[in-house]
Structure formats: C-alpha cells, structure tokens
N, C-alpha and C positions, 0 to 999 in steps of 0.2 A: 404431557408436555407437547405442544405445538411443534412440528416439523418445518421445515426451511429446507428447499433447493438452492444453492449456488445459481443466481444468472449469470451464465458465459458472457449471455451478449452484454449486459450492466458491466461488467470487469472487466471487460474488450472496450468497452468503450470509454470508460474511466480511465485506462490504458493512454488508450489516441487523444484525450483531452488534457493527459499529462506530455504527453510525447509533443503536441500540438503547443503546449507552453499555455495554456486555457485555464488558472488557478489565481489565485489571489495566495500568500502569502503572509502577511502582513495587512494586519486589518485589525478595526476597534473590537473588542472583546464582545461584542454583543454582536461581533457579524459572523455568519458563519466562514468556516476558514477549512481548508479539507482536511487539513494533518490534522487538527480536532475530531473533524471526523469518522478519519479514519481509524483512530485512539480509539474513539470511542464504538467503534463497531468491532477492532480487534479484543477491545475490555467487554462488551456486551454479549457479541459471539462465545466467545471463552467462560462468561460465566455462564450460558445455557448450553455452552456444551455442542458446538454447531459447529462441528469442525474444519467442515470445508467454507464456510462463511469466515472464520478468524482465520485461516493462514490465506484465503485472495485478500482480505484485507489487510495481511500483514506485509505480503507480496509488494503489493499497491502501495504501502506507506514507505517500502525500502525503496520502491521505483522512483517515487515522489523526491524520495530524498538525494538518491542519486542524481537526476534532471536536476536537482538546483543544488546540483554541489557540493552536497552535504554527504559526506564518507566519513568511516571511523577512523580514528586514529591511530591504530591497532592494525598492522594488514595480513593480521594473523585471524581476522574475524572474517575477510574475503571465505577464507574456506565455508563459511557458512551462509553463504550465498545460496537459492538457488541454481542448479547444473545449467539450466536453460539459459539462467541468466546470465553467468558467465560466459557463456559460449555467445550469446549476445553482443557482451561488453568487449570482445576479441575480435570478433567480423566488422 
C-alpha cells in the first residue's frame, strides 16, 4: 500500500482560504465545490486507511461549515468538537 504524509502547509492554508471567505458554495453540479471535496477525501482517506489525511479533512469540513453557518441542531454534539477548536470559538 502507498504511504501519504499530511501537508501542514496544504491544511494551513485550506484553513486561511476558508477563514479569508475564498469558496464557492453553490455551484452547478459539474463544478468543483470544496464540501464535495472534502467528502470526498474524508470517504477516500478512510477507505485506505490514512488516518491523519481523514481527520484534517474532516476538521476542515466542520471548519467550513461553521464559517458559513451551518451548526448542528443538537448542542449536545458541541462536545465533539475538536478541544482546539472550542477554545477558538470562545476567544
């Protein structure tokens, strides 16, 4: 099986270009759109087993979703937050 490193700098910078409001959302089905693809790297990561690849990705897709408003309706799932990130969303 093929090996993968996590790039820091690629999910730092993913990061700042969510933070920065630099995404498209809504778009025609044939365009690329990030929450697709970050589905699709946290379903891809997972089926080969790349475990620090599916949880920045999955990170990144909570992040995504937080920045544009999208929270569960449940605030009994906050606890499953990453620590970091909480501690973020309170400063």
């Amino acid at each position: 099986m093929a090996s993968y490193l996590l790039n820091d700098a690629a999910v730092a910078k993913a990061r700042t270009l969510i933070d920065a409001r630099q995404y498209v959302l809504d778009s025609d089905w044939g365009d690329v759109q990030p929450r697709a693809g970050l589905i699709a790297c946290v379903y891809r990561a997972s089926e080969w087993r790349h475990k620090d690849i599916e949880v920045a990705a999955h990170e990144l897709l909570q992040h995504l979703d937080r920045k544009t408003g999208l929270e569960p309706t449940d605030k009994r799932r906050e606890r499953l937050r990453p620590q970091h990130e909480v501690q973020e969303a309170v400063e």
